[in-house]
C-alpha positions, 0 to 999 in steps of 0.5 A: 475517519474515511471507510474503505469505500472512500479509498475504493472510489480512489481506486477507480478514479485512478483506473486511468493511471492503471491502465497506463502503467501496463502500457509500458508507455509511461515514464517510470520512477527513477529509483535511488537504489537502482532499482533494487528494494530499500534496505533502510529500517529491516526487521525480521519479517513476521511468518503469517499462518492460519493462526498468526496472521493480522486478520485472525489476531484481530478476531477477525476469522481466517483471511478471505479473498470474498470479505474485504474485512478479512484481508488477506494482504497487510501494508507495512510502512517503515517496518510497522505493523498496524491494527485494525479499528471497528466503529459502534461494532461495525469492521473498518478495512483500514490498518492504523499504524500506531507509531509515528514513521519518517517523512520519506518512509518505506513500505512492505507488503506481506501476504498469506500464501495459501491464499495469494501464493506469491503475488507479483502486481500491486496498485495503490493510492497515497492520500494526505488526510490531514496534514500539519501545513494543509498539503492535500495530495493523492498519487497513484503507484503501481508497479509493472505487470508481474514485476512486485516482490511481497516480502520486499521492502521499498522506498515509498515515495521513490520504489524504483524503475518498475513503478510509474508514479502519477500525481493524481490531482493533476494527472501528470507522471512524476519522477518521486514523490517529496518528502511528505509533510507530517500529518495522517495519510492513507495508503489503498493498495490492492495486490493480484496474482496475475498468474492465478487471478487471486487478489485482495485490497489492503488499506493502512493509514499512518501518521508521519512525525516532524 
């Protein structure tokens, strides 16, 4: 199973595509729902505290801005909670959700305030680990400057007008991602305060059914 590590250089490799969403230059995602956060599959959102919170369930101490270990942001994929996995004792950044989600699934990012406070940028990379029909792809998504809501729930593959969307294996700007095949993905994000400086990544991995 692919480390943090991996998902960081993906990052970076994508630092051109970030630059470009904050140039305002760019072709945005045209969101199906105008715009306006996707409203399929809402759950009761969980209320993260010092003691209930992802990192600390996991026995993982209090959340940190300075262990990527202990994170302070969690990414949500159609509602579902993940867990975090450990390899001979050594901590893994990623949160593996257990359940199966859809072929066009939604994502929600949740964060602990006392931290981040109320986060408004959010970069991330979509990879296909290994898919059913060997589909490899890798898309940057990043919202514009100050304009992401954590708690909101988006479309993942078509979050609306305050995206841009690259396909990072051929650098062009993409209106929507297609419906993903079924096999286990990767979704690296990191979530910033603009305002405060404050940011965290966040890492999931999931599994997409038939």
């Amino acid at each position: 199973m692919k480390t943090y590590q991996t998902f960081r250089a993906a990052l970076v490799t994508g630092c051109v595509f970030f630059v470009g969403c904050q140039s305002g230059g760019g072709t945005h995602a045209t969101g199906d729902r105008q715009g306006h956060p996707d409203r399929r599959g809402a759950q009761p959102k969980p209320v993260y505290t010092v003691s209930h919170n992802p990192t600390t369930l996991a026995g993982r101490g209090t959340p940190s801005l300075d262990d990527q270990f202990r994170p302070a942001a969690w990414i949500l994929v159609d509602g579902h909670e993940g867990q975090y996995t450990a390899v001979d004792g050594h901590p893994h950044l990623e949160w593996v959700i257990g359940k199966h989600v859809s072929t066009t699934p939604t994502f929600r990012v949740e964060v602990f305030p006392p931290l981040l406070g109320k986060p408004d940028g959010f970069k991330a990379v979509l990879q296909s680990i290994q898919t059913q029909d060997g589909t490899s792809l890798v898309y940057g998504i990043a919202a514009d400057a100050g304009s992401f809501t954590p708690g909101a729930t988006y479309n993942l593959l078509n979050p609306g007008p305050n995206f841009t969307i690259r396909n990072l294996m051929t650098g062009d700007v993409v209106q929507k991602i297609g419906a993903l095949p079924p096999g286990k993905y990767a979704f690296a994000g990191g979530i910033r305060n603009e305002q405060t400086g404050a940011e965290t990544p966040a890492v999931t991995f999931f599994t997409v059914a038939e």
